[in-house]
C-alpha angles and dihedrals in degrees: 000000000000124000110279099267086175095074088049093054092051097059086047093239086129137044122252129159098245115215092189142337136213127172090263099029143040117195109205137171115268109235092217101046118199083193151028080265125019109156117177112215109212129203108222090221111087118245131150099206133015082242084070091056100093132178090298091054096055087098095050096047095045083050087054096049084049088051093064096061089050089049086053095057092031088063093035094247096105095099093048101045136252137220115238115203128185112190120203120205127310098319082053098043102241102170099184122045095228115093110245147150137250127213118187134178153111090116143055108276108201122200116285121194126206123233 
């Protein structure tokens, strides 16, 4: 895994093209898109891995679920659908060690199995 350049975006110690911004969470642009659209929403709180999240962490995850609806609408794929991944360490193929979101849309996504 890569240095957590996530940590780095949200103290704005790096650049991003930031898509939008609440108080728990920042929804950026992903530099290598899967997609015509393909935002990551960020918990400004640091962990690795959503096993880390824990009781106290219940509000800002829920905040995060809620983000990805307002990203939606924020990038104009919300009517036509979207496909939401959450990758976990190295099998899932989880590049930097800081949990997000992806949020990917502006095509039609068909069903892909995995071998």
């Amino acid at each position: 895994m890569i240095t957590d350049v996530f940590c780095k975006i949200i103290n704005k110690e790096l650049d991003a093209k930031i898509v939008m911004e609440a108080e728990n969470w920042l929804a950026i642009e992903d530099i290598n898109p899967q997609a015509p659209v393909h935002v990551l929403i960020i918990p400004k709180k640091h962990f690795n891995f959503i096993e880390e999240a824990d009781d106290n962490d219940k509000e800002i995850l829920g905040e995060l679920m809620l983000a990805i609806d307002k990203v939606a609408h924020e990038k104009g794929i919300a009517e036509k659908g979207y496909r939401v991944i959450i990758n976990q360490k190295e099998y899932g193929g989880q590049l930097v060690p800081h949990f997000h979101i992806h949020v990917l849309g502006g095509k039609k996504m068909g069903p892909k199995m995995i071998k």
